[in-house]
N, C-alpha and C positions, 0 to 999 in steps of 0.2 A: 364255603369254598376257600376263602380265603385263611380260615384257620388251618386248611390241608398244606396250603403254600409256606405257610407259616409256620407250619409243624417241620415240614420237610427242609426248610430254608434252616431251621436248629439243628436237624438232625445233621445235614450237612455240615455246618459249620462244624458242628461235634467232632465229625468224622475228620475232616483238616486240622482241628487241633490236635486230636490225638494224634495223629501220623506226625505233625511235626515235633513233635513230644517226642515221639520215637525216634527222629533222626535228629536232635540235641543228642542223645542219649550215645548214641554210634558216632564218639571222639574220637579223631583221630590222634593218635598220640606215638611218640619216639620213643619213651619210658620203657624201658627192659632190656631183655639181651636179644641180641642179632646176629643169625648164619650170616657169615658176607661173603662174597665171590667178585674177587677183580680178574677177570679174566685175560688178561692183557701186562700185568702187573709184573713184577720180575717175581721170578722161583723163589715161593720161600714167605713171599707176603699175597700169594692170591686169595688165599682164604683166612677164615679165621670167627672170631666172634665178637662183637662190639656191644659194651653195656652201659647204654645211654640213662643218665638220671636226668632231671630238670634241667641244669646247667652245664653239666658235663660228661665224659666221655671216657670210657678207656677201651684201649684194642688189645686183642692177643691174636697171634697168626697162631694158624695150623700147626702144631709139632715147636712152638716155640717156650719160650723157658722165662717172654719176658710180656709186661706189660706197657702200653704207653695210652698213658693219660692225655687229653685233651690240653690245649692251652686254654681255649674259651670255648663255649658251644653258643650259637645266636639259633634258637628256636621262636620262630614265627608262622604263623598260618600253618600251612604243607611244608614249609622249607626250615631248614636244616644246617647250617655252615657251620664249620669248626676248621680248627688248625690241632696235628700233632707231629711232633719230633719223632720220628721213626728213623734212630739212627744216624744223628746228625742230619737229618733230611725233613725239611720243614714240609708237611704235604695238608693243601686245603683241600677239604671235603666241601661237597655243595651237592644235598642229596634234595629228594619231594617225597614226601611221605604219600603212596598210590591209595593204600587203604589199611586195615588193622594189622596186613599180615605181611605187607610187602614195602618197601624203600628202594629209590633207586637215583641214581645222579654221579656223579664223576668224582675223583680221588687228580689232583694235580700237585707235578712235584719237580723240582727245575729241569729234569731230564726225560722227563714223557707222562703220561694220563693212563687213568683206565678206568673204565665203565663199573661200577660199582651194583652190586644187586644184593641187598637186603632180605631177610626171612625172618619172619618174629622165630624164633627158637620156642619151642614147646618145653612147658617149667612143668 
């Protein structure tokens, strides 16, 4: 009887390592390119795409002609901070990473805010 317990008591544990094995594996990570959507943002920079590497950052809005790099990116955990010059206009980003496919957090800039929504972009 007690080697049934003892059997089952392995097999258990098996079965919790492997699953946490599985979710190591599902990182979450900023790495790539990003649909963006400020909805509130002035005409012209609501949309667009952002291509985050390890350390840094560059945006292009929707129908634009230019790019703007990152000053710094601070990735830790879920979050996200950076600062870039759009235009003479210093705007800090402070996003959370929700899960593989989606990013979401705020864009602030001396004259107003707007709610930020991230899409991994399909390569």
């Amino acid at each position: 009887m007690k080697n049934k317990y003892l059997l089952f008591l392995m097999f258990a544990l098996f079965l919790l390592s492997g699953s946490l094995c599985l979710d190591a594996q599902v990182k979450k990570s900023h790495q790539g390119k990003w649909n963006f959507e400020a909805p509130t943002a002035p005409e012209g920079y609501n949309s667009g795409v952002i291509t985050f590497k390890a350390d840094s950052s560059v945006m292009e809005f929707s129908g634009g002609y230019y790019t703007y790099p990152s000053s710094w990116v601070k990735a830790k955990g879920d979050s996200i901070t950076y600062t870039t010059n759009v235009d003479g206009e210093i705007v800090l980003f402070s996003l959370k990473i929700k899960d593989k496919t989606n990013i979401n957090g705020d864009a602030v800039w001396s004259s107003g805010q707007s709610e930020m929504i991230l899409k991994k972009k399909e390569e």
